[in-house]
MMTF fields as JSON, N, C-alpha, C and O atoms, coordinates in Angstrom:
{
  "mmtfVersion": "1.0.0",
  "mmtfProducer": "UNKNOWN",
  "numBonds": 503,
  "numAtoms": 504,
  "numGroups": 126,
  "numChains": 1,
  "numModels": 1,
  "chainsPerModel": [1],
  "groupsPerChain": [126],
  "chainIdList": ["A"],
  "bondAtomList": [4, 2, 8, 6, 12, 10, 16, 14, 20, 18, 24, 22, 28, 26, 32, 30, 36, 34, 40, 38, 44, 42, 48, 46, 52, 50, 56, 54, 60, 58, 64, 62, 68, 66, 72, 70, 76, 74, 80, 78, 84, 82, 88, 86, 92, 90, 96, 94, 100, 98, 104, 102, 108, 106, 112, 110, 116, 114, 120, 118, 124, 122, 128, 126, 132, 130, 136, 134, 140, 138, 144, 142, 148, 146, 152, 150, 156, 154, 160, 158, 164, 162, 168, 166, 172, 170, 176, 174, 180, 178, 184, 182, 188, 186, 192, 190, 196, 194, 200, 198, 204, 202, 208, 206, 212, 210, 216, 214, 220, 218, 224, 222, 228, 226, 232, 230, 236, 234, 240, 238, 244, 242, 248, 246, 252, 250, 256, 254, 260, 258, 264, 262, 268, 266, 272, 270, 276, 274, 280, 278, 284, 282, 288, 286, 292, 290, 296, 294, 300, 298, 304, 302, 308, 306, 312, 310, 316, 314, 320, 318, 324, 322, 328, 326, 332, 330, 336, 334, 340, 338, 344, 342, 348, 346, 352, 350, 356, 354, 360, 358, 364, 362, 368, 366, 372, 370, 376, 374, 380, 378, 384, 382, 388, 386, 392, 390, 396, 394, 400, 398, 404, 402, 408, 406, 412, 410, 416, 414, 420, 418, 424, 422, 428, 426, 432, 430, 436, 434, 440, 438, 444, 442, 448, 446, 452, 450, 456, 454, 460, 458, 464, 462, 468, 466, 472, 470, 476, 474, 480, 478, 484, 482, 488, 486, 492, 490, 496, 494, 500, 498],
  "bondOrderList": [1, 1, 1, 1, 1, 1, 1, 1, 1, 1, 1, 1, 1, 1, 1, 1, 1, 1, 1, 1, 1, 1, 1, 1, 1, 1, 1, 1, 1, 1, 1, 1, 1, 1, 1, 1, 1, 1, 1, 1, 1, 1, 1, 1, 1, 1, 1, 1, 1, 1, 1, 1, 1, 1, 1, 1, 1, 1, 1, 1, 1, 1, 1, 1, 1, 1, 1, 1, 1, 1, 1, 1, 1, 1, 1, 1, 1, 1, 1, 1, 1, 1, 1, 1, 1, 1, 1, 1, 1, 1, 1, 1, 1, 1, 1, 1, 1, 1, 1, 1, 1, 1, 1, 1, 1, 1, 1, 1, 1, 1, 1, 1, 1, 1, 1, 1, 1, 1, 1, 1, 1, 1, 1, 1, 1],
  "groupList": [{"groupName": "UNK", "atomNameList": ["N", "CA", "C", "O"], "elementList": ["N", "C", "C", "O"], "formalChargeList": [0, 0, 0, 0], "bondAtomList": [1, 0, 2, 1, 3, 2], "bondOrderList": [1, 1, 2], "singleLetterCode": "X", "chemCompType": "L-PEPTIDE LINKING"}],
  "groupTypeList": [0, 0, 0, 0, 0, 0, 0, 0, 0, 0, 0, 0, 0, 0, 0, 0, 0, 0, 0, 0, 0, 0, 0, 0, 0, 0, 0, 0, 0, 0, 0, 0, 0, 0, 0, 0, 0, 0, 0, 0, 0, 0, 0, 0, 0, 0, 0, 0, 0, 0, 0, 0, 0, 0, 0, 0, 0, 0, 0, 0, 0, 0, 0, 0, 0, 0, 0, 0, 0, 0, 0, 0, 0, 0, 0, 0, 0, 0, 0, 0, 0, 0, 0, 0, 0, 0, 0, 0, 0, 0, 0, 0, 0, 0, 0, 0, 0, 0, 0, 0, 0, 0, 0, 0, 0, 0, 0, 0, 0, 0, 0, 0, 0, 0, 0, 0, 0, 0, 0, 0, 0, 0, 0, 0, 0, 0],
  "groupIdList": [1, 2, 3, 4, 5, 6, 7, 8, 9, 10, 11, 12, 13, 14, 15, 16, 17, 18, 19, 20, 21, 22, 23, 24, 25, 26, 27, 28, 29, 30, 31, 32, 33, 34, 35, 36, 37, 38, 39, 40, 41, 42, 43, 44, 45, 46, 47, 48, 49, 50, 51, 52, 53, 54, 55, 56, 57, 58, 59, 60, 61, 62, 63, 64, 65, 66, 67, 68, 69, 70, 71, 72, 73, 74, 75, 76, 77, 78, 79, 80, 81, 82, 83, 84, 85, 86, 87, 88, 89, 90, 91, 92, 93, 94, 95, 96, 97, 98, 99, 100, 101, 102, 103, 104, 105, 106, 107, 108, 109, 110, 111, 112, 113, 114, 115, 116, 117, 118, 119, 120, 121, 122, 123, 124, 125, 126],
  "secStructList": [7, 3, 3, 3, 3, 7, 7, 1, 1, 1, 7, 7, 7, 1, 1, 1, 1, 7, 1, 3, 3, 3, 3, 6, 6, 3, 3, 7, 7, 7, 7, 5, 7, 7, 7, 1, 7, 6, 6, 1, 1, 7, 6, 2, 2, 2, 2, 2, 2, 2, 2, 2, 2, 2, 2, 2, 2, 2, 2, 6, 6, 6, 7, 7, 4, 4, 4, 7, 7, 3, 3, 3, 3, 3, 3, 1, 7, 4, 4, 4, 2, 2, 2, 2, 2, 2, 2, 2, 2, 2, 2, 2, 2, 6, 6, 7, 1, 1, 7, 7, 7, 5, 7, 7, 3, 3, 7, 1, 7, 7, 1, 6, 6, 7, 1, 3, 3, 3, 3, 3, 3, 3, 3, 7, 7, 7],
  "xCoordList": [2.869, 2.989, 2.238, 1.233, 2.684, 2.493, 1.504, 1.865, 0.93, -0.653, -1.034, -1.762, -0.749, -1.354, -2.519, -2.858, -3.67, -4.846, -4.94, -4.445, -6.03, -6.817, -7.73, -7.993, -8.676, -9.944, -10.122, -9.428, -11.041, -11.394, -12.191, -12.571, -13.087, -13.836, -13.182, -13.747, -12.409, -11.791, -10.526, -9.779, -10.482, -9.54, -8.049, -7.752, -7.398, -5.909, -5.17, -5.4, -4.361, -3.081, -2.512, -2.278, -2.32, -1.648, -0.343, 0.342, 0.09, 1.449, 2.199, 1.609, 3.184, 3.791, 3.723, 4.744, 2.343, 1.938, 0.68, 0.131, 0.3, -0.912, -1.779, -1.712, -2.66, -4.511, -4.643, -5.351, -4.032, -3.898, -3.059, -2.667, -2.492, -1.628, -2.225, -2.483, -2.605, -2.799, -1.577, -0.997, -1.534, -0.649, -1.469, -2.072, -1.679, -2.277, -3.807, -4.586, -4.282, -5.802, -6.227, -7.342, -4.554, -4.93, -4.928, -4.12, -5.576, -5.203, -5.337, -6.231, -3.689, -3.994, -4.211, -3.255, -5.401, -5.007, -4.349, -3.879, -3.985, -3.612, -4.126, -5.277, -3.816, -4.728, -5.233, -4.621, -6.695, -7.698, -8.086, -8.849, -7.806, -8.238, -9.604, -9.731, -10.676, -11.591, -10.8, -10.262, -11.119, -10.495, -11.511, -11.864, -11.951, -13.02, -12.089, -11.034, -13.231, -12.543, -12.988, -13.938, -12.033, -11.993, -12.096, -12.52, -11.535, -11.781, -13.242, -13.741, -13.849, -15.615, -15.954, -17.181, -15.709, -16.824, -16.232, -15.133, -17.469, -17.214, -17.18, -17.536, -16.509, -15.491, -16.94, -16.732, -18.074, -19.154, -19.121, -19.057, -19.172, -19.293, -17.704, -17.588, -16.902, -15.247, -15.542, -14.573, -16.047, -16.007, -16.479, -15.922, -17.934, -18.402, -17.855, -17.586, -17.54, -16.41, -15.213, -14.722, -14.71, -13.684, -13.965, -13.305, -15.238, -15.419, -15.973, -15.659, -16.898, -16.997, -16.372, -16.379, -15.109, -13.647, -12.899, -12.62, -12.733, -12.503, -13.308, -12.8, -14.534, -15.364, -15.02, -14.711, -15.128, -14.442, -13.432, -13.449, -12.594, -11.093, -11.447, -10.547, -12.613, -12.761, -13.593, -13.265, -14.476, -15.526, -14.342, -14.249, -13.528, -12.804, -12.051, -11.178, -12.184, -11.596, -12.574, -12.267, -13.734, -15.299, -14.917, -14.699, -14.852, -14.928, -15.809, -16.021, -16.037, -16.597, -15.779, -14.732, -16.307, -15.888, -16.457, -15.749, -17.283, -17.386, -16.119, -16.105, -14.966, -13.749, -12.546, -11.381, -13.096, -12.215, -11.911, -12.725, -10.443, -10.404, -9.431, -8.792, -8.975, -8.16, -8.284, -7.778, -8.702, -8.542, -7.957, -8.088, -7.162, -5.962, -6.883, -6.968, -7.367, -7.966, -6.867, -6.152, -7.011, -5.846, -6.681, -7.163, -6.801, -7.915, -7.285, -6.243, -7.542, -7.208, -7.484, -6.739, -8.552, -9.605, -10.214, -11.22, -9.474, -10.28, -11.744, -12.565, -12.013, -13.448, -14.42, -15.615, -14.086, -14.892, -14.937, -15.406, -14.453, -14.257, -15.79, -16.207, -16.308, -18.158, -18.949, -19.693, -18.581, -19.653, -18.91, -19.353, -17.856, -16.316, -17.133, -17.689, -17.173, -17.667, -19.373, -19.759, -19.953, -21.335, -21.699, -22.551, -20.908, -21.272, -20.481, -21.09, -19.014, -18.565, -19.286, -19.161, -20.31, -21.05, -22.306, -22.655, -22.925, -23.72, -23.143, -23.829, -21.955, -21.598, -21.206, -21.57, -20.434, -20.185, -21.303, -21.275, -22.55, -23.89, -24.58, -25.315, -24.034, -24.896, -24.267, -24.923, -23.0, -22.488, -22.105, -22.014, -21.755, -21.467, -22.255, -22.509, -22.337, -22.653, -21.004, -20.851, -19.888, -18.595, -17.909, -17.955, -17.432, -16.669, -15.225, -14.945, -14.162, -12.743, -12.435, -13.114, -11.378, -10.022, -9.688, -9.847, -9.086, -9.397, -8.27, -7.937, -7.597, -6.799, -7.604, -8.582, -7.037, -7.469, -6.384, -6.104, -5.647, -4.812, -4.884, -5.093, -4.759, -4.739, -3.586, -2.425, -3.93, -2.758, -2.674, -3.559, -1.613, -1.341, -1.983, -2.662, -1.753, -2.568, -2.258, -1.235, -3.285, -3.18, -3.224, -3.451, -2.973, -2.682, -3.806, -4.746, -3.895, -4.75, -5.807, -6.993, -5.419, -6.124, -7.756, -8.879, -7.267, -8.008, -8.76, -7.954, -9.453, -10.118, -9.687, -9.176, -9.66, -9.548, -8.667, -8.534, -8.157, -7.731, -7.579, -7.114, -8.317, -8.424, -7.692, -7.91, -7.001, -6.233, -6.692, -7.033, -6.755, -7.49, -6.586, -5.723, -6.951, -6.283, -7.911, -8.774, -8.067, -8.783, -8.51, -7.49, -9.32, -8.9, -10.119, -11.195, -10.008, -10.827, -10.651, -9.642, -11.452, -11.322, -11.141, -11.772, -10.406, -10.335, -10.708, -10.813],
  "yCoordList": [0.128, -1.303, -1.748, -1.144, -2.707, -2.822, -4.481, -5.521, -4.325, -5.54, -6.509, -5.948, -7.936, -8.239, -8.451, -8.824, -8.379, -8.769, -9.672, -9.72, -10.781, -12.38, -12.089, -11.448, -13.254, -13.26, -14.563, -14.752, -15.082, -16.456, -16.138, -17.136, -15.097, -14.993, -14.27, -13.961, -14.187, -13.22, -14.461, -15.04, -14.731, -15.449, -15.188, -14.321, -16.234, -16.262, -15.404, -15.49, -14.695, -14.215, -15.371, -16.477, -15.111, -15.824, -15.673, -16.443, -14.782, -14.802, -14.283, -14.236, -13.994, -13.464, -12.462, -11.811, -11.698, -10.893, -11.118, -12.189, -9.489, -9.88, -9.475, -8.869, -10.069, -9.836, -8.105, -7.385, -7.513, -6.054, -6.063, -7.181, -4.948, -4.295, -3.198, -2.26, -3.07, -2.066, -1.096, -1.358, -0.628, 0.999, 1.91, 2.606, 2.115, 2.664, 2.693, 1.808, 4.103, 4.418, 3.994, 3.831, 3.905, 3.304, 1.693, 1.019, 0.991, -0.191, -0.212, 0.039, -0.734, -0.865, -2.231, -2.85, -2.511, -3.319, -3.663, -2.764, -5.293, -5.581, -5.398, -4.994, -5.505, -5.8, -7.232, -8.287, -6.909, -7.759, -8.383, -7.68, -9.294, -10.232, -11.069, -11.423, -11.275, -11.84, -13.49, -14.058, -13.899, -15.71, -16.578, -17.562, -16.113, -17.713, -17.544, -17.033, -18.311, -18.951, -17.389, -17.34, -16.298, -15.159, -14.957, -13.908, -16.433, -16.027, -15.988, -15.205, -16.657, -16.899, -15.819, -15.809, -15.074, -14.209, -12.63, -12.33, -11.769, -10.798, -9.421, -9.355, -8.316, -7.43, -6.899, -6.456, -7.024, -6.445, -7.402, -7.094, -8.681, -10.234, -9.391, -8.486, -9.894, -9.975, -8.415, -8.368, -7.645, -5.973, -6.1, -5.754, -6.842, -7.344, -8.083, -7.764, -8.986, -10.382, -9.533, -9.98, -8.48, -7.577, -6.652, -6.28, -6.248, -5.282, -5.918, -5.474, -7.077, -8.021, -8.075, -7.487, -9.131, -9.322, -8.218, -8.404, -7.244, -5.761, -5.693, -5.507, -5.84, -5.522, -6.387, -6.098, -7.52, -8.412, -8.563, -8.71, -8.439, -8.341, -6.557, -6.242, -5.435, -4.149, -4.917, -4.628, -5.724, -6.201, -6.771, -6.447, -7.561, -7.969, -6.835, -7.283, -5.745, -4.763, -3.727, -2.613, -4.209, -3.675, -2.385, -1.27, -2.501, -1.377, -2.19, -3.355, -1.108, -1.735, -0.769, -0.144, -0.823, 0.228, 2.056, 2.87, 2.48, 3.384, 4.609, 5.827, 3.177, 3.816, 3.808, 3.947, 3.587, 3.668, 4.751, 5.127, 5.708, 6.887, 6.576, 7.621, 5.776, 6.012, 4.633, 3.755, 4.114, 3.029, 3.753, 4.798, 2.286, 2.41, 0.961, -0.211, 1.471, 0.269, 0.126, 1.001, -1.313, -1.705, -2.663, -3.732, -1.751, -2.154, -2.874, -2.282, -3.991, -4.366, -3.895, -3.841, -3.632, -2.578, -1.49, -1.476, -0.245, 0.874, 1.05, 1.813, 0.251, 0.413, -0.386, -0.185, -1.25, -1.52, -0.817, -1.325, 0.549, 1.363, 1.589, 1.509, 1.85, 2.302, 1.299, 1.703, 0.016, -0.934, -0.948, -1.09, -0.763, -0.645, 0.156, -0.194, 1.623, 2.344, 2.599, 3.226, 1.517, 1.516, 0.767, 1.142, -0.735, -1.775, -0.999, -0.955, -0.427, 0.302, 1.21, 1.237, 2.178, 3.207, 2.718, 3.238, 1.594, 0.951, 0.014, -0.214, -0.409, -0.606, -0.075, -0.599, 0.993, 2.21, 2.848, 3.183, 3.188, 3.62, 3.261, 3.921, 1.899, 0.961, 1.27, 0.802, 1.993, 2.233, 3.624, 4.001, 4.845, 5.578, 6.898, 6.678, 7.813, 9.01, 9.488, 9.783, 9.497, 10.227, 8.91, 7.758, 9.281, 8.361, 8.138, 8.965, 7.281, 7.59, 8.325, 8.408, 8.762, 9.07, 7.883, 6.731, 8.306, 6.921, 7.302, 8.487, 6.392, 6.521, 5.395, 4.94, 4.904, 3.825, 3.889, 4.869, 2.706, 2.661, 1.694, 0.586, 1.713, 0.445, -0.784, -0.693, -1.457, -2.498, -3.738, -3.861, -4.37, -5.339, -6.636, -7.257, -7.14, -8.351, -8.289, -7.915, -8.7, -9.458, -10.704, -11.279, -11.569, -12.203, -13.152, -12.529, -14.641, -15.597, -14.653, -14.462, -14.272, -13.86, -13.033, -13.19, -12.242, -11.21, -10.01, -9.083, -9.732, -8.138, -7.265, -6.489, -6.906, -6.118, -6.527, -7.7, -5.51, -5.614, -4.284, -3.292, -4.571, -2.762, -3.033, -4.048, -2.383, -2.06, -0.833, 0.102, -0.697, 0.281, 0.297, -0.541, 1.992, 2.174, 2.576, 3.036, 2.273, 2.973, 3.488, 3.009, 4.454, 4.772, 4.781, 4.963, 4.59, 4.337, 5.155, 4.795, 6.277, 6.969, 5.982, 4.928, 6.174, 4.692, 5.974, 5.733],
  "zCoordList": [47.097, 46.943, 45.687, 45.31, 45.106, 43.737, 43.978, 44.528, 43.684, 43.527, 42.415, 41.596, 42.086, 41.125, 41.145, 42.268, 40.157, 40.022, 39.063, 37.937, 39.979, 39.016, 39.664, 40.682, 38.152, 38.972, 37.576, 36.577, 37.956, 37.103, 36.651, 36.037, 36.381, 35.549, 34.176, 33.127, 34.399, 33.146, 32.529, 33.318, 30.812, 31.104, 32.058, 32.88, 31.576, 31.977, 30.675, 29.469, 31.289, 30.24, 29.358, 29.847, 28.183, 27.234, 27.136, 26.463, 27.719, 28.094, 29.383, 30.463, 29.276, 31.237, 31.313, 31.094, 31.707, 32.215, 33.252, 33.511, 33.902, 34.97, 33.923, 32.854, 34.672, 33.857, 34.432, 33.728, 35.578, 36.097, 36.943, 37.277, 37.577, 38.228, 38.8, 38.045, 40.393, 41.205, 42.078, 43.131, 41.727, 42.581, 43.078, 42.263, 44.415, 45.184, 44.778, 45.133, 43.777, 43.824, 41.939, 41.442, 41.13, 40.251, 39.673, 40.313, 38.711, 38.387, 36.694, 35.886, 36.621, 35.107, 34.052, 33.585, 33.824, 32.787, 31.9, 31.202, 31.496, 30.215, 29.191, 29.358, 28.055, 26.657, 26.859, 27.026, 26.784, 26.651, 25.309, 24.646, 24.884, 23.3, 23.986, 25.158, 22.721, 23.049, 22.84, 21.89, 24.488, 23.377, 23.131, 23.781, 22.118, 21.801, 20.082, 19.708, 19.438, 17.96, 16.896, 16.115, 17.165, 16.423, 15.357, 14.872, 14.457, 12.993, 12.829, 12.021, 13.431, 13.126, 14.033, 13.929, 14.702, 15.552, 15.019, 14.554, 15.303, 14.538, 15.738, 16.915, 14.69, 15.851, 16.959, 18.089, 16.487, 17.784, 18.895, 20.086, 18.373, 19.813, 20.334, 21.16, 19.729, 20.085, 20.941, 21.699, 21.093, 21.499, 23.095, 24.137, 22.784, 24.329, 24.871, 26.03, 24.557, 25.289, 25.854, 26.891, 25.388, 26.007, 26.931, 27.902, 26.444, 27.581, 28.789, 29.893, 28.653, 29.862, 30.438, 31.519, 29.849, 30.712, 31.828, 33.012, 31.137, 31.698, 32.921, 34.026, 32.726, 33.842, 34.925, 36.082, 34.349, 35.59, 36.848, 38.07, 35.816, 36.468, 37.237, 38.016, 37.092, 37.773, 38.614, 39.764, 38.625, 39.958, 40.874, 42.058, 40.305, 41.516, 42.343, 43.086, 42.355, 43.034, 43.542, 43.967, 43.448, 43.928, 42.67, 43.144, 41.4, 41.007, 39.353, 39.015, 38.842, 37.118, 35.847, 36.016, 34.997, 33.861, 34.15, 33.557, 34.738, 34.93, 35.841, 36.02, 36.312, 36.919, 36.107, 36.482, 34.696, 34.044, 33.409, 32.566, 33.661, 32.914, 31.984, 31.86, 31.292, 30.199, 29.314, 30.013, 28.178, 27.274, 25.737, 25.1, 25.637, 24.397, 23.363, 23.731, 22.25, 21.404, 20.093, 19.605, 19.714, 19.031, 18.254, 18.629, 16.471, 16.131, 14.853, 14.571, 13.925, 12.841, 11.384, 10.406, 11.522, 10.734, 11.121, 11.83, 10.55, 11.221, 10.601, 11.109, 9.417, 9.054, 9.905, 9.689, 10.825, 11.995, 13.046, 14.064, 13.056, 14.043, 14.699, 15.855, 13.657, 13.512, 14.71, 15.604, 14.456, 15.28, 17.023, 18.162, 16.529, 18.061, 18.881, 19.922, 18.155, 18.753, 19.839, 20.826, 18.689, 19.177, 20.185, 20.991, 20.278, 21.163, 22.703, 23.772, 22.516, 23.481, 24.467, 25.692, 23.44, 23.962, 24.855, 25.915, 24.204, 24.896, 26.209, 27.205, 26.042, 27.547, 28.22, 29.273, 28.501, 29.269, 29.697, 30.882, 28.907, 28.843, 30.255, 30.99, 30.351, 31.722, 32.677, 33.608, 33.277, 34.434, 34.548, 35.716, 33.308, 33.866, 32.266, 31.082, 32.907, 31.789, 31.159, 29.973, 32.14, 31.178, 30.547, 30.978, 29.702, 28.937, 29.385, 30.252, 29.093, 29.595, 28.253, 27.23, 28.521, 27.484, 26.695, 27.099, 25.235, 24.271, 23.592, 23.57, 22.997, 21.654, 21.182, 21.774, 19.874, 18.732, 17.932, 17.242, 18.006, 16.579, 15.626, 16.118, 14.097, 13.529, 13.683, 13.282, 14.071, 13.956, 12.47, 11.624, 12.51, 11.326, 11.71, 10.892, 13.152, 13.373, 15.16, 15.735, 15.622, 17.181, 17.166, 16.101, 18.599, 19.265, 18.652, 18.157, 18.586, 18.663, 17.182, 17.452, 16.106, 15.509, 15.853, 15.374, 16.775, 17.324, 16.633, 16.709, 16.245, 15.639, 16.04, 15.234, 17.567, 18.575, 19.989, 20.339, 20.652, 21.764, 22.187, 21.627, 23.855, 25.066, 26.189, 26.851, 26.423, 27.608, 28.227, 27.502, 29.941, 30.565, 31.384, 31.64, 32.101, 33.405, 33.906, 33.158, 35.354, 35.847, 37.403, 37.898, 38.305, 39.444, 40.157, 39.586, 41.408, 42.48, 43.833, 44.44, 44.533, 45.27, 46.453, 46.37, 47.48, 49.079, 50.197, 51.4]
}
């Protein structure tokens, strides 16, 4: 059975999609954009504001980022990869020692003039 997931702490989708989708033991996220005013905030704020969100929409399923085994980053500049990487490591750092599985690709532009955007799957033992 197929599950949508909300939660109000995380924004609303900007478009017609779920904020996640649960199937049985996994749930996958959308791509997450930081939404505040992006042209002024820079890709480390915009990095936490995403991975927050993420976390969120995983608390509402009693789970966090440490159940996350797979993220896809969708980056504008791969020369911000460096700080991506660091603010990432330090939040993962706080819930779990393994990392997920990662791609990174450069993109031409996101949504609401975005830096960044992560999409996750994660899984949860029941």
């Amino acid at each position: 059975m197929i599950k949508e997931i909300h939660t109000h702490k995380s924004p609303k989708p900007i478009g017609p999609y779920s904020q996640a989708i649960q199937i049985k033991n996994f749930t996958f996220l959308s791509g997450q954009i930081s939404q505040t005013d992006n042209i002024n905030t820079n890709i480390s704020f915009q990095t936490q504001s995403i991975l927050q969100n993420i976390n969120y929409i995983l608390e509402s399923k009693e789970m966090n980022v440490g159940n996350i085994v797979k993220t896809t980053i969708f980056i504008t500049n791969l020369n911000d990869l460096t700080i991506v990487n660091d603010v990432y490591q330090k939040f993962f750092l706080k819930y779990t020692k393994t990392f997920p599985a990662r791609s990174c690709v450069e993109v031409s532009k996101l949504p609401k003039n975005a830096k960044i955007e992560i999409d996750a799957i994660a899984y949860k033992n029941k």
